[in-house]
C-alpha positions as CSV (number, residue, x, y, z in Angstrom):
1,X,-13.4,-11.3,50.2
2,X,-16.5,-9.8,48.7
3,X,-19.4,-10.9,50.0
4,X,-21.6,-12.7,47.3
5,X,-24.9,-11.4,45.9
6,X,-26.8,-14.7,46.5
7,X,-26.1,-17.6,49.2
8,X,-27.7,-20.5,49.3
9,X,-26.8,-23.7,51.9
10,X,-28.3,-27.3,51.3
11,X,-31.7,-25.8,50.0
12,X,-33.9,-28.2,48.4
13,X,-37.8,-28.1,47.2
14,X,-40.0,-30.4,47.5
15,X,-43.4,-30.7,45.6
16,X,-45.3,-33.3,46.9
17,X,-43.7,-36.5,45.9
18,X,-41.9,-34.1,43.4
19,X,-37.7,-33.1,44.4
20,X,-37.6,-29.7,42.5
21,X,-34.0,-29.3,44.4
22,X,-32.2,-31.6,45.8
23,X,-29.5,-30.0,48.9
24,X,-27.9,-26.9,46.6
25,X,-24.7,-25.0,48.2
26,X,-23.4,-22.6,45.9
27,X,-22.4,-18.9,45.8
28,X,-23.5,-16.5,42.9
29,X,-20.8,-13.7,43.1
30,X,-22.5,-9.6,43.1
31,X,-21.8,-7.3,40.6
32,X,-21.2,-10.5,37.4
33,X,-23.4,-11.9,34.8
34,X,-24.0,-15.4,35.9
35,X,-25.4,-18.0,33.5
36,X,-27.6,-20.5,35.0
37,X,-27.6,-23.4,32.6
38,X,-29.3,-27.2,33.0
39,X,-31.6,-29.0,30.6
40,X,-35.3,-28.2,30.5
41,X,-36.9,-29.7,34.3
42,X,-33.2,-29.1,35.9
43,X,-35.1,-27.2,38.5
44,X,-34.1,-23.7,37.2
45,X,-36.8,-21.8,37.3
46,X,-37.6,-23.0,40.6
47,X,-34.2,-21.9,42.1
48,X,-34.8,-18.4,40.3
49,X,-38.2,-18.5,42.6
50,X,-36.7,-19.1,45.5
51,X,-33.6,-16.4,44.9
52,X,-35.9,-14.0,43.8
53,X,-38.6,-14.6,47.3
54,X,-41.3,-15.6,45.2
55,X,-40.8,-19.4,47.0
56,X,-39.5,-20.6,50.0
57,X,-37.1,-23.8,50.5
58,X,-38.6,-26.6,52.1
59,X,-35.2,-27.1,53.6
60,X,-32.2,-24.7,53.9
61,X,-31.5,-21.5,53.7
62,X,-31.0,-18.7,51.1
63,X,-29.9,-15.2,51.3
64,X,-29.6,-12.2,49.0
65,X,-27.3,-9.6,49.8
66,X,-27.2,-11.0,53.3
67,X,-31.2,-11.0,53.7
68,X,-33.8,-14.1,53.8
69,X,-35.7,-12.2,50.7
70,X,-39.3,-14.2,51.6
71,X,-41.4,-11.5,52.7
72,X,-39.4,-9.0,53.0
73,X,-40.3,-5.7,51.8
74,X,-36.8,-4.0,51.0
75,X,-34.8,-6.9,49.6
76,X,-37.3,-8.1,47.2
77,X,-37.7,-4.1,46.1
78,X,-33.8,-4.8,45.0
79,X,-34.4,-7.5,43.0
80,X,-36.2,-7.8,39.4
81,X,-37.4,-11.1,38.1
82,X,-38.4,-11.7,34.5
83,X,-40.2,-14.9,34.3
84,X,-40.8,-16.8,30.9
85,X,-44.8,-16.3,31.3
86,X,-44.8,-12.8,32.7
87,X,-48.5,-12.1,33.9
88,X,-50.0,-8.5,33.6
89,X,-53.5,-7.4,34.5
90,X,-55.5,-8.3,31.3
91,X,-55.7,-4.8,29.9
92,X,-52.5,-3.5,30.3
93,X,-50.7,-2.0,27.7
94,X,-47.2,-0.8,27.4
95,X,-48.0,3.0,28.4
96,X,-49.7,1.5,31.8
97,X,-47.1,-0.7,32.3
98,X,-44.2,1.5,32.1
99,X,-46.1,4.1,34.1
100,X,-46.6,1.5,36.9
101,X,-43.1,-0.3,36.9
102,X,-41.0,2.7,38.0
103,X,-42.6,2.6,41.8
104,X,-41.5,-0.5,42.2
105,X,-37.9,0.5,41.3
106,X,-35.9,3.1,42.8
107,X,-32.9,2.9,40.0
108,X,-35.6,2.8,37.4
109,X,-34.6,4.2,34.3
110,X,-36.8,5.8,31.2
111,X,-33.8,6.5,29.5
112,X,-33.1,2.9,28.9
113,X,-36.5,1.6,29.0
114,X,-37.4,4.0,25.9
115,X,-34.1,2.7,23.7
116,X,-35.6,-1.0,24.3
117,X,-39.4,-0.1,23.1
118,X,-37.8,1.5,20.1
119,X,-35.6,-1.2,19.3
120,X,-37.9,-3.8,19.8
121,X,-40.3,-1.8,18.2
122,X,-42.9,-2.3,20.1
123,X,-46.6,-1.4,19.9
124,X,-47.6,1.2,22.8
125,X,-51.8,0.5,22.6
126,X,-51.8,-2.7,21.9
127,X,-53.4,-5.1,25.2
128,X,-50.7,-6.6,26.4
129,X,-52.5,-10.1,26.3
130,X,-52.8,-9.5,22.9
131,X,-48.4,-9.3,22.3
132,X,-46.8,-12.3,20.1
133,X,-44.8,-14.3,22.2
134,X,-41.2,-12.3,20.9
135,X,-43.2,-9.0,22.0
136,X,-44.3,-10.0,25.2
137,X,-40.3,-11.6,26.3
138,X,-39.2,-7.8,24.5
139,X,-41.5,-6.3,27.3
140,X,-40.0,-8.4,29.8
141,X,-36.3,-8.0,28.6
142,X,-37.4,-3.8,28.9
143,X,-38.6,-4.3,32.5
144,X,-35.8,-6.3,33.7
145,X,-33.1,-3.7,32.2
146,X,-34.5,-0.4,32.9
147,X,-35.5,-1.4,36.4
148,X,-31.6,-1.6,37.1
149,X,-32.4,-3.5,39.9
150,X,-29.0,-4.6,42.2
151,X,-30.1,-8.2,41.3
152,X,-32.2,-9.1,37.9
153,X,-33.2,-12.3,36.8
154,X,-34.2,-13.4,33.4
155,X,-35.9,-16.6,32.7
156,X,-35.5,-17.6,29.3
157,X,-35.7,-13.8,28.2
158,X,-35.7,-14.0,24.3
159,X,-38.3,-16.7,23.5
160,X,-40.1,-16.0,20.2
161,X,-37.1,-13.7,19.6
162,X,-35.5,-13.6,16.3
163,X,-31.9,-13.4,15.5
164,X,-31.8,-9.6,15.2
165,X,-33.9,-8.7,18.2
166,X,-31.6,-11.3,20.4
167,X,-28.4,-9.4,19.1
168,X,-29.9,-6.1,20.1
169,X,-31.0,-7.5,23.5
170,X,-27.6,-8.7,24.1
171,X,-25.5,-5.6,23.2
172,X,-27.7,-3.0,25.3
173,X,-27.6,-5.4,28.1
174,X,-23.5,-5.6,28.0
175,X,-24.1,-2.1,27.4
176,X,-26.1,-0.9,29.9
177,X,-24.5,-3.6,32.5
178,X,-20.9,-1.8,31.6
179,X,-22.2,1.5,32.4
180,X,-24.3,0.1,35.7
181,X,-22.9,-2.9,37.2
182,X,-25.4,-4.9,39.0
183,X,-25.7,-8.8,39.4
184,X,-27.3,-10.4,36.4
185,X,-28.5,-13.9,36.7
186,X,-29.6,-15.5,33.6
187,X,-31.3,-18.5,32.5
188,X,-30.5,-19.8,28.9
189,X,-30.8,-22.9,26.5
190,X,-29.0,-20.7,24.1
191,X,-25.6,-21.4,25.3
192,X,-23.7,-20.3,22.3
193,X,-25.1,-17.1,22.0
194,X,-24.8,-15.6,25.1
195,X,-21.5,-17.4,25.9
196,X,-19.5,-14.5,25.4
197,X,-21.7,-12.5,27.8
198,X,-21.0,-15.4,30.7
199,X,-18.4,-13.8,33.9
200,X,-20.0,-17.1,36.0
201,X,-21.3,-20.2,35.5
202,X,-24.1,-22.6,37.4
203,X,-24.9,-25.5,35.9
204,X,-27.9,-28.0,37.5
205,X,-29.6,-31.2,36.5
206,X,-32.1,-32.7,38.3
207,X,-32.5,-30.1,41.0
208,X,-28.6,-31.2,41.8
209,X,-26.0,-28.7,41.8
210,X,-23.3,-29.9,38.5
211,X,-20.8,-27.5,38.6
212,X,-20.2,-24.0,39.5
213,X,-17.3,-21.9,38.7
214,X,-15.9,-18.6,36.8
215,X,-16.4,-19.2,32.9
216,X,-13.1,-18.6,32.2
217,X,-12.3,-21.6,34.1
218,X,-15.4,-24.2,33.2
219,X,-14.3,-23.0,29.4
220,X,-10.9,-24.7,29.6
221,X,-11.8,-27.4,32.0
222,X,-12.8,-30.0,29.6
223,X,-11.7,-31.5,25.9
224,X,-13.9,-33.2,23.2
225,X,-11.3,-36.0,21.3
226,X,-12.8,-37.5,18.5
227,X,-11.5,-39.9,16.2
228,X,-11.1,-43.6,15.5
229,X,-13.1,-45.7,18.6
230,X,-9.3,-47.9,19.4
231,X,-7.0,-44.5,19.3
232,X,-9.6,-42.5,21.5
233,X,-10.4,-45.3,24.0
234,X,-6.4,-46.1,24.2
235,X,-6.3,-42.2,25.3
236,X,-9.5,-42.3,28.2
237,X,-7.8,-43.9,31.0
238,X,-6.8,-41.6,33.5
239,X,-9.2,-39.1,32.7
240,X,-13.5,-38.3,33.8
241,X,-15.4,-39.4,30.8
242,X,-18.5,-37.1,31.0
243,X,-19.8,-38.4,27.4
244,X,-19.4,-41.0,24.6
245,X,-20.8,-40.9,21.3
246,X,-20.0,-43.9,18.9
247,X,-21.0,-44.5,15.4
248,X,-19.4,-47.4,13.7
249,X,-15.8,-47.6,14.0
250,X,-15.3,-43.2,15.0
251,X,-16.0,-42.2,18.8
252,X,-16.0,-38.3,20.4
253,X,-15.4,-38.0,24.3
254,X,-15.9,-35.4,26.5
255,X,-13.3,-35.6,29.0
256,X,-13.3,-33.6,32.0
257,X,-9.7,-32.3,31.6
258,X,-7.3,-29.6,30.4
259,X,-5.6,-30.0,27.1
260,X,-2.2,-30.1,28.2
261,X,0.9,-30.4,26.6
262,X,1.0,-34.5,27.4
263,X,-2.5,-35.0,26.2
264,X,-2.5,-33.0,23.1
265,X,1.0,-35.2,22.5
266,X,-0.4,-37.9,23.0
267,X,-3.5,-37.3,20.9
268,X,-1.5,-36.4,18.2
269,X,0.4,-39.4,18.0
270,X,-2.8,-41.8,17.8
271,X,-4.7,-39.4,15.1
272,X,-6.6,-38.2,17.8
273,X,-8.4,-34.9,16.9
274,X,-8.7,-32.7,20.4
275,X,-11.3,-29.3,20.6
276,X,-11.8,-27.2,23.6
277,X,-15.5,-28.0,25.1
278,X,-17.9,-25.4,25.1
279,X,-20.3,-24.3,27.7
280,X,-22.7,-26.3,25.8
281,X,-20.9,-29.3,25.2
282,X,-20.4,-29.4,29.2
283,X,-24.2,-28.7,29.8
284,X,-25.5,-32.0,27.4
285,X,-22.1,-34.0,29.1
286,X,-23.3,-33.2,32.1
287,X,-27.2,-33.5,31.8
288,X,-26.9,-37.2,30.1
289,X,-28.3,-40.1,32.0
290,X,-26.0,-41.0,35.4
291,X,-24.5,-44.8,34.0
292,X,-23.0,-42.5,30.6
293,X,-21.7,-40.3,33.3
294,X,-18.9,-43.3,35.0
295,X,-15.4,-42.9,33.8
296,X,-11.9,-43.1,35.8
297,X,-9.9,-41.2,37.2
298,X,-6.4,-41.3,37.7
């Protein structure tokens, strides 16, 4: 079995009083594009700190590519890590910056680096402290993908992005990920966009580790039925309710099942209308408060 890019076991954070992560065990699989998905204060950008050696667990143990990356020299060289507020020194501009980022990445590419500054259009003199928030995450989004680094982590990469320069983000990194397979680990509110994109899944909430599993398989592991509250209710039992949503006499579950041939039967007999739940359908189901969470199970 291939040994996985990132290992973590029973890590948790602690800030103060504060549980950033609460005792994660998961696996994030080298050489795929892993979305890591939670609500805003899931404790996402925290794990990314702590995968990327910025942060150390207050208890546990992580490892990238089979290394505790804290501190050390090589491993962290092998990884690139795009935070949402990306810090330069104060009068950097994009000349100095792309001059600088190279020796800190052997697989650096200017090939790449110059297709994204084009296509983002981006101003070469400008201060970098003086870049509009989409600017300053396109000069992130350029740093993370022409380093080529074995493992590179986006926080929130397209904010102030609009619909055009998120498209072209997304196609060069397929792209440029098709012709340079790496590990990509990405975290996103916009769940519907870069769905398509998704080879893994991680999902958290409140530092706690949700689910984890190939996207394939989280894509098909759930139904939304929705229809009259009696016929939708009469077709629960038996089956995790992750969500409810009622509004007069008309209710929509989430149920944490396949659609199989018995259930979509069965659904179709009581009116029932049954959709396939999508990544983010299973990231609100999962992030609602714990008491909406209790359903049965056969």
């Amino acid at each position: 079995m291939t040994q996985p890019a990132v290992r973590l076991s029973g890590v948790s954070r602690r800030f103060r009083r504060t549980r950033a992560l609460d005792d994660l065990t998961l696996d994030i699989p080298a050489g795929a594009i892993t979305g890591l998905l939670g609500r805003n204060g899931a404790g996402k950008t925290t794990l990314m700190s702590i995968i990327a050696g910025h942060d150390r667990p207050s208890t546990g143990s992580v490892e990238v590519f089979g290394i505790d990356p804290f501190e050390d020299a090589p491993t962290m060289s092998s990884i690139s890590f795009v935070r949402d507020n990306q810090r330069y020194p104060d009068e950097f501009t994009l000349r100095q910056v792309l001059e600088v980022a190279p020796l800190f990445h052997a697989g650096w590419s200017a090939d790449i680096a110059e297709h994204l500054v084009h296509g983002f259009r981006l101003p070469r003199k400008t201060a970098i402290k003086k870049l509009s928030r989409g600017q300053a995450s396109s000069l992130g989004i350029v740093l993370g993908l022409a380093s080529r680094a074995p493992l590179t982590i986006f926080d929130e990469p397209y904010l102030g992005l609009d619909a055009t320069a998120r498209r072209f983000f997304y196609d060069t990194l397929m792209q440029d990920y098709l012709d340079h397979p790496r590990t990509i680990l990405v975290s996103t509110h916009l769940i519907d966009e870069m769905e398509p994109l998704l080879e893994h899944v991680v999902i958290v909430d409140e530092g706690r580790l949700v689910r984890t599993a190939a996207a394939d398989d989280l894509r098909g592991s759930a139904v939304t039925a929705s229809g009259l509250t009696s016929a939708v209710e009469a077709l629960t039992p038996g089956h995790r309710v992750l969500q409810r949503r009622t509004i007069g006499g008309l209710t929509s579950v989430v149920l944490e099942t396949p659609a199989d041939e018995e259930l979509r039967a069965e659904a179709g007999r009581s009116g029932v209308q049954l959709t396939p739940a999508t990544l983010q359908d299973l990231v609100a189901a999962y992030g609602v408060e714990s008491e909406s969470l209790e359903g049965t199970r056969a």
